[in-house]
C-alpha positions in Angstrom: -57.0 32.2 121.5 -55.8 33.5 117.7 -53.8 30.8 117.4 -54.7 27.3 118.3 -52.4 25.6 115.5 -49.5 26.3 117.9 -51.2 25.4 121.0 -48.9 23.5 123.2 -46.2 23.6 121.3 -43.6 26.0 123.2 -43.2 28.4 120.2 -45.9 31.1 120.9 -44.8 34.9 121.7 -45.6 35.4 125.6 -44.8 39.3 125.0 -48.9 40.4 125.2 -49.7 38.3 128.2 -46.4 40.0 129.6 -47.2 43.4 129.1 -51.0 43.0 130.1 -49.6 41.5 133.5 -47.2 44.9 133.5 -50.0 47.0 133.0 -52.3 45.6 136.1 -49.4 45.9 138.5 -49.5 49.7 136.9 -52.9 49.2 138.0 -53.0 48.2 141.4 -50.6 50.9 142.1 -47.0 48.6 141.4 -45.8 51.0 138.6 -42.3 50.4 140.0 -42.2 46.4 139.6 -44.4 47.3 135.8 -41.6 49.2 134.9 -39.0 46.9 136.0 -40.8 44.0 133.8 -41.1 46.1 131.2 -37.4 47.3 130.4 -36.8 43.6 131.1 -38.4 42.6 127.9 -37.5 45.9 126.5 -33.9 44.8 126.8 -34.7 41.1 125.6 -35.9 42.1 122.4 -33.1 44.9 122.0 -30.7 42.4 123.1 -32.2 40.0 119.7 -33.7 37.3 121.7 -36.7 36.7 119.3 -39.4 34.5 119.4 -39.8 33.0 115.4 -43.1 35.5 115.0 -40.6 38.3 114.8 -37.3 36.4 114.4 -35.2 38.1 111.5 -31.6 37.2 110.2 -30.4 41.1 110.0 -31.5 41.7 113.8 -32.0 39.0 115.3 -29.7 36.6 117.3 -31.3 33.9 118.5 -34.4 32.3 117.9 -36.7 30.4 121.2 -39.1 29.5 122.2 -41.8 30.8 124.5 -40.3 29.3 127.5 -36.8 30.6 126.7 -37.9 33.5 125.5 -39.4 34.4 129.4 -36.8 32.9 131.0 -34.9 35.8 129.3 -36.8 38.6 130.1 -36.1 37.1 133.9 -32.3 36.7 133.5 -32.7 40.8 132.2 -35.0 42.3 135.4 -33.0 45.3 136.8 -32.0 46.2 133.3 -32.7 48.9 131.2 -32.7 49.2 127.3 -30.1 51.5 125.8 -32.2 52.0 122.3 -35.4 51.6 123.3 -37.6 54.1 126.1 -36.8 53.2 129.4 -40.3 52.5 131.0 -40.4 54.6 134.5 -43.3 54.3 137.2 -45.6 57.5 137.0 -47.7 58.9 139.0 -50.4 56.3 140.5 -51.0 54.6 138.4 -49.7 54.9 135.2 -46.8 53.1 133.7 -44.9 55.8 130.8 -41.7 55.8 129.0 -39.0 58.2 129.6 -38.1 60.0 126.3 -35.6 58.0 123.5 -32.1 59.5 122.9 -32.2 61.3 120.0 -31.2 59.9 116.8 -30.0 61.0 113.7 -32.4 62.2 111.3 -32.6 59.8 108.0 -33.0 60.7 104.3 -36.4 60.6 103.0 -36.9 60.4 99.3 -40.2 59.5 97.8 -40.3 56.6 95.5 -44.2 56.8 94.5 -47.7 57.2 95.4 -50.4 54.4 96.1 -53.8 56.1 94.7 -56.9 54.6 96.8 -60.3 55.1 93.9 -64.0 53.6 94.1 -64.7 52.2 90.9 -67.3 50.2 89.9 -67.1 50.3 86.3 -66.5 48.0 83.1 -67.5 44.3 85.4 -64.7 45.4 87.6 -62.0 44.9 84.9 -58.8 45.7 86.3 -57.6 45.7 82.8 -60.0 48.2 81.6 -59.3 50.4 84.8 -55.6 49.8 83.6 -56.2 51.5 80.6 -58.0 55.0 82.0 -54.8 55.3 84.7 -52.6 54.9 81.5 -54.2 57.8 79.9 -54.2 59.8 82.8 -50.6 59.1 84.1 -48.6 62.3 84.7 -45.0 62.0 82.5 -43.2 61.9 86.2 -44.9 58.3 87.4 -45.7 55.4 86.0 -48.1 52.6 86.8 -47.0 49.8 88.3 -49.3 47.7 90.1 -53.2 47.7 90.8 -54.8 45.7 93.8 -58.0 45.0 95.1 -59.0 42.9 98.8 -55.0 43.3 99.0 -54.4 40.9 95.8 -52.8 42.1 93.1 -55.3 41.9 89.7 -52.8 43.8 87.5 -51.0 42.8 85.2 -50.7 39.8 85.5 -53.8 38.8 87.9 -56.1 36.0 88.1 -59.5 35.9 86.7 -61.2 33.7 89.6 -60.2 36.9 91.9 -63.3 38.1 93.3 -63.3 42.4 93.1 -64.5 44.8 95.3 -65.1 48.7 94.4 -62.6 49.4 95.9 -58.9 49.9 94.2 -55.2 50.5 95.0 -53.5 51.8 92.3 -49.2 51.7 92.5 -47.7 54.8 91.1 -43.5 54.6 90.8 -41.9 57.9 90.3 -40.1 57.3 86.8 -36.1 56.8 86.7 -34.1 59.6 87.7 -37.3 61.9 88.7 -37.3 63.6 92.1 -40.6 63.3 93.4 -42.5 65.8 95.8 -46.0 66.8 97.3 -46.3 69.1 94.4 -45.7 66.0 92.2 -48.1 63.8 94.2 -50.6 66.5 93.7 -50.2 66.6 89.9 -50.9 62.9 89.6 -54.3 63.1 91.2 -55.3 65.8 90.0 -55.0 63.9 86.4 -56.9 60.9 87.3 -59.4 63.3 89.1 -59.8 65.1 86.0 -60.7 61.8 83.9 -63.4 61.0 86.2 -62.5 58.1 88.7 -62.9 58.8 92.3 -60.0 59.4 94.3 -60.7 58.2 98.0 -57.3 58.0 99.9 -53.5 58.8 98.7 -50.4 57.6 100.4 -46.9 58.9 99.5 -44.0 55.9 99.1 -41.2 57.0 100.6 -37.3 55.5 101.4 -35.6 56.3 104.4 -31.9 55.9 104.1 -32.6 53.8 100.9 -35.1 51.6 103.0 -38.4 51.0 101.6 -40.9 52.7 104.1 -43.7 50.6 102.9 -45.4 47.4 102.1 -44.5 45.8 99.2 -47.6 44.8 96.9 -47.9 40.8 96.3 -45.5 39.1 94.0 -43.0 42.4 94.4 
């Protein structure tokens, strides 16, 4: 269907048809076989068996194939994750997952602010847009990357970009600043006050050092 560059070729990730199949035996009133198919896979991917859409080196441990990869969700039925939800039968028909063991709370520290604006002004210059987040930059962040359609267009963009109205501005809390709502707050509140439109604001944060969020292009 979405991908018919890989028709054929044994390398596609069965997990959706899977899990749709799961969900009409949940259906027709099977919630106990569902469930039993479901912690099957649940346990395959805990396990690292990884089909290459979501294969990674620091989790993973070995890469297959479509065939492979239901042939071990097979080899797993009558097991049950140990990290994941275990998937139980409910009542008729639903299929629902037993609560997680807890886990340990991680760190959260905020490393910035991505500030969403509509902004239409100056051809759509994301140099001179640059400029009038510059002036209004509160002393605790500092600019660090503007994008538009998802590519960035500064610094360092390309002129062919085609631009939209519609702007996300990278703010990076400065080095050795401690960043909070009250911060986040601030920082709008500047730009606000020079006249762009503010739309949408999501904090950056770590947790336990790891990055939380998507890096822009070219980071």
């Amino acid at each position: 269907g979405s991908a018919p560059d890989i028709a054929c070729m044994g390398v596609a990730n069965p997990s959706g048809l899977l899990l749709a199949g799961a969900e009409m035996l949940a259906h027709v009133g099977q919630g106990g076989v569902a469930a039993r198919v479901r912690n099957a896979w649940l346990k395959t991917i805990e396990d690292g068996i990884h089909t290459g859409d979501i294969f990674d080196p620091a989790v993973s441990r070995e890469q297959v194939g479509t065939r492979a990869f239901a042939d071990a969700v097979i080899a797993r039925l009558g097991q049950v994750p140990t990290g994941f939800p275990v998937a139980v039968a409910g009542t008729g028909s639903a299929l629902v997952l037993a609560e997680p063991a807890p886990r340990p709370r991680q760190t959260k520290t905020m490393d910035g602010i991505d500030i969403f604006l509509d902004w239409d002004g100056a051809y759509r210059d994301p140099d001179a847009l640059a400029a009038m987040l510059l002036r209004a930059s509160h002393a605790d962040f500092t600019l660090e990357m503007i994008t538009n359609r998802g590519v960035k267009v500064w610094p360092g963009g390309m002129a062919e970009t085609t631009r939209t109205d519609h702007w996300r501005c990278r703010f990076k809390l400065a080095q050795g600043v401690s960043g909070n709502a009250a911060a986040m707050a601030a920082q709008c509140r500047a730009i606000a006050a020079s006249g762009l439109d503010v739309i949408k604001i999501e904090g950056l944060y770590s947790f336990d050092g790891k990055a939380g969020y998507s890096m822009g292009q070219g980071q």
